[in-house]
N, C-alpha and C positions, 0 to 999 in steps of 0.2 A: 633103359633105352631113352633116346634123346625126343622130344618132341620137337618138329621143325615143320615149319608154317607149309600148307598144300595150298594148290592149288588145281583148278579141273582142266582135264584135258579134252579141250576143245568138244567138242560133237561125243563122248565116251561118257560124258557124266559123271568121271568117276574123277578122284583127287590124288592128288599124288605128291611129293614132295616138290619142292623147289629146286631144291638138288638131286640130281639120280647120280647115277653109275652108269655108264657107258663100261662095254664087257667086251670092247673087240683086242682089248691088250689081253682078255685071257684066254681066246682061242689062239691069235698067231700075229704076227705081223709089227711086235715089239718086243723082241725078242722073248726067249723061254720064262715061262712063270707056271708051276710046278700046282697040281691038284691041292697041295697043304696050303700054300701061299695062296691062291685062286681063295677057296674057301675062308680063308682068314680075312680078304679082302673085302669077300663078300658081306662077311660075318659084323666088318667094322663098318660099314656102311651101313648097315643094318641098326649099329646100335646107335649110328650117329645120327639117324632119323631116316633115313633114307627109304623112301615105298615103293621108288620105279628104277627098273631096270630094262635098260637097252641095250642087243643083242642083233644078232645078224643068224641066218643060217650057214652064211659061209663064212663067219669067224671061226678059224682055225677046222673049216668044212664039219659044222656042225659041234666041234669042244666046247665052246663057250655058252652054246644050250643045253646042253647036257647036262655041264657042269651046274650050270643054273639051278636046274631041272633036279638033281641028284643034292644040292645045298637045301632047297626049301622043301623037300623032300623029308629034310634031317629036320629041319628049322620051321615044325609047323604053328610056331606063333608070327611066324614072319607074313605081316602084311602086303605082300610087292606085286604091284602093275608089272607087271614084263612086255614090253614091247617089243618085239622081233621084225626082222625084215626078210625079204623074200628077190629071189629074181637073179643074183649076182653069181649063182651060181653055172648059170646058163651062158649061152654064148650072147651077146648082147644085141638081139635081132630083135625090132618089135615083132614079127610072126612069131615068137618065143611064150609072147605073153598074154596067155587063153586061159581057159578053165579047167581043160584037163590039167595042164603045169601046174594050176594054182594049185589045186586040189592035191597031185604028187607033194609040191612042196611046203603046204601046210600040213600035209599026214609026217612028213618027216621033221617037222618043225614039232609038231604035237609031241609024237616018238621023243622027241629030242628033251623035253620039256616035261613030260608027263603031264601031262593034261586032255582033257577032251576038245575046250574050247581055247583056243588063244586069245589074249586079252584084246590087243593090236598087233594088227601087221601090215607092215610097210613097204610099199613100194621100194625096192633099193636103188636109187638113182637109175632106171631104165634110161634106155634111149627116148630122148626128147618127146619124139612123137606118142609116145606111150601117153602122156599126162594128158592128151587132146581124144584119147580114145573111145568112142560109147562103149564099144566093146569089154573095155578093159572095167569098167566100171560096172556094167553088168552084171560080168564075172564077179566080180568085188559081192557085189548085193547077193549074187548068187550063195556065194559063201558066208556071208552073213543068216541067209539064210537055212542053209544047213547042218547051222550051228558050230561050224570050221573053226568062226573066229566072232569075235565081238565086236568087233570095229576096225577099220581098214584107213591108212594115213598113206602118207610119199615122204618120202626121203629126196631131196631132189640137190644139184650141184646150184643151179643160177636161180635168182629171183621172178624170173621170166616164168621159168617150171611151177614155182610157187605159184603163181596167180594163177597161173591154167589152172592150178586144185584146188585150189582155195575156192575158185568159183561151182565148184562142183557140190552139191550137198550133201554127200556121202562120205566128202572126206573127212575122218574126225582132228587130224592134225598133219603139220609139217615141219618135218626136221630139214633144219638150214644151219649152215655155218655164221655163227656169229661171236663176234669176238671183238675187243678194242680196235684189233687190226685189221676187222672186215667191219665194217657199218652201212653197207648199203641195203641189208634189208631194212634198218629203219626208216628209207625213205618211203618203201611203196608195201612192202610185203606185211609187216607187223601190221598199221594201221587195218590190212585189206582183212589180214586174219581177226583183230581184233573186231571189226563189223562183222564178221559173216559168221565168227562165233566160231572159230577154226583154233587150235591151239597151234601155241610154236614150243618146238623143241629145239634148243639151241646145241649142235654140236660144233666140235674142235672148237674150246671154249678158251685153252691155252695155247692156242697157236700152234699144236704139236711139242706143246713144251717151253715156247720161244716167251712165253710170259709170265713164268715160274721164277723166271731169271736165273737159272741153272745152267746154262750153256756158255759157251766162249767157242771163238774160232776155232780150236784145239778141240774140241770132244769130237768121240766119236762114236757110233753109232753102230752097232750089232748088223752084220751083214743080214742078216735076216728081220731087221727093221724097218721098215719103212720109210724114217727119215735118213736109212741110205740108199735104198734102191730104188725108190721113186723121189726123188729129191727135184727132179726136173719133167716129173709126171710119165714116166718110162712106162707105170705098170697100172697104172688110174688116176682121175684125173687131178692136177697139178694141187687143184685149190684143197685137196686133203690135207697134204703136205706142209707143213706151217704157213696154213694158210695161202698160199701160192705164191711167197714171197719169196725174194733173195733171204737165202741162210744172211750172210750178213747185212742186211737191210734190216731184218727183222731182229736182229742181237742189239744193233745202234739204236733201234725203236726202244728194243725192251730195255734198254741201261736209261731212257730217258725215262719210261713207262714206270720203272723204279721208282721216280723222284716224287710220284704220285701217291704209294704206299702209304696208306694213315698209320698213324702209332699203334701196333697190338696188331696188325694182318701182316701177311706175304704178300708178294705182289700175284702169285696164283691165286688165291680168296680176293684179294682187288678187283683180277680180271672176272669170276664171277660172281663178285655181288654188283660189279657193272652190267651185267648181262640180266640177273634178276632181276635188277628195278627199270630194264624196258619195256613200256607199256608193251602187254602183250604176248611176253614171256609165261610162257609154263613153268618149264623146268628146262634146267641146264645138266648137261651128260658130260662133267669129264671124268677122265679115266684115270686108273690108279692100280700101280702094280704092286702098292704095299699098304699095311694097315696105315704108315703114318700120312700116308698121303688121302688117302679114305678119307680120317679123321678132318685132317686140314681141310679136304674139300667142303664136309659136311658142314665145320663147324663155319663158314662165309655164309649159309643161310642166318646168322646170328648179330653177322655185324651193323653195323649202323648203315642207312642208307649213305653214298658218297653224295658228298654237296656238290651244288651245280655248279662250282670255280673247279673240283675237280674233273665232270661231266665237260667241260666245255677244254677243260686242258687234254683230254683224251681226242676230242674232235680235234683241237687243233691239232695236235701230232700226225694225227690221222692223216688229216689235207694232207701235211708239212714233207711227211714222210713217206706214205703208203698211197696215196689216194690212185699217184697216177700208173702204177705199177697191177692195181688188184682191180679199181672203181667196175671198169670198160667190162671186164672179163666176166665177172658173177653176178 
């Protein structure tokens, strides 16, 4: 097993890799990936250092914690933070989200997972008003102290969301999109986490794929994936989607995005070991529906920090390309 640098997640005390596993391609939503293959993926991630896993209860309504749940079950040298989230399963009403819910949907999350206590659980992107809530945070403490869960975070869409939690002192972390082609938590969100002692966890780290440099106009994409049926944010919201970008805005980005690549990485390890070395950063979650993608993700915790002629040719892209299309929106 690979040792790979940790680091603490926020307010949880605890440490974790720099790279995780994002688990929502093994419930649904990227097309089929089979209990052997799930396991396998899990397994390589595992050996490639990897100590945290992030999870949804409505990935694949509940498969992808189970699955989890049923892995480390088999795999009890396996060290792993499992972070899971809560809420998207419900109709998306703030009166949704109370105590008794929480409580229903951390008993099914437990279930799901085998466990008594949950490590972290996450707010799953609620409606807005939810992050402004006493209530909701009560609840939170509530179940903290019932021993439900260990510590409770937000999963939020815009950086606006971020700050509302950030300011809160219960929160122990916040997953946000951050990517080459999203940069606007580094203006206000990273710094506010990093003072208040808040972890970030960086999700859609490859743009949905669009920075792997594996695509072309011509692919296509598993009716039952997401970068077909929500392409134009049809079934949630936009910005999950390769990043909320034009498909070909974001293909011309990543053919430049390429020209970045140091000798010995992919341009996917590119994109996150740019994400790991922003101050502030946790741990970065992408996903991987196979062991050699696992591997490749894990092994970016290894490479050399990118120099700052690199760091500053991705912001210029950014402006060049993307800024005015994404900035306004998240």
């Amino acid at each position: 097993m690979i040792s790979m640098e940790q680091r603490v997640v926020g307010r949880t005390g605890q440490e974790v890799s720099v790279v995780g596993l994002g688990t929502w391609q093994l419930g649904a939503d990227w097309g089929e990936v089979t209990e052997t293959d799930a396991f396998a993926v899990l397994d390589a991630a595992v050996e490639s250092g990897v100590t945290f896993f992030d999870t949804a209860d409505v990935y694949g309504d509940g498969r992808s914690e189970q699955l989890i749940g049923r892995y480390l079950k088999e795999r009890a040298d396996a060290r792993v933070f499992v972070a899971t989230k809560m809420g998207r399963r419900a109709e998306q009403l703030p009166e949704n989200y109370v105590l008794d819910n929480f409580r229903a949907w951390n008993d099914r999350s437990r279930s799901n997972l085998g466990v008594d206590t949950l490590d972290l659980v996450q707010l799953h992107c609620p409606p807005t008003s939810v992050y402004a809530s006493d209530a909701v945070y009560d609840a939170l403490d509530t179940l903290v102290a019932e021993k439900r869960i260990a510590a409770y975070a937000v999963s939020v869409e815009t950086c606006a969301e971020a700050l509302t939690a950030i300011a809160r002192p219960g929160v122990a972390s916040v997953q946000i999109i951050l990517n080459p082609f999203r940069l606007k938590p580094l203006e206000e969100v990273l710094p506010a986490a990093r003072a208040a002692g808040v972890g970030i966890i960086a999700r859609v780290p490859l743009a949905s794929g669009l920075l792997t440099g594996k695509y072309t106009k011509d692919t296509v994409f598993a009716a039952n994936d997401h970068r077909t049926y929500n392409r134009h944010g049809e079934a949630f919201d936009q910005g999950e989607t390769f990043s909320g970008i034009d498909y070909e805005t974001g293909l011309a980005a990543a053919a430049e995005f390429a020209g970045l690549v140091p000798e010995g990485a992919t341009q996917a390890q590119t994109a996150l070991r740019w994400i790991i070395q922003q101050p502030g950063v946790t741990t970065v979650i992408p996903g991987a529906r196979s062991v050699e993608q696992a591997r490749g993700n894990g092994a970016a915790a290894a490479l050399p920090p990118l120099p700052q002629a690199t760091l500053d040719a991705v912001r210029e892209l950014y402006d060049r390309r993307l800024r005015a299309s994404v900035h306004h929106r998240w």
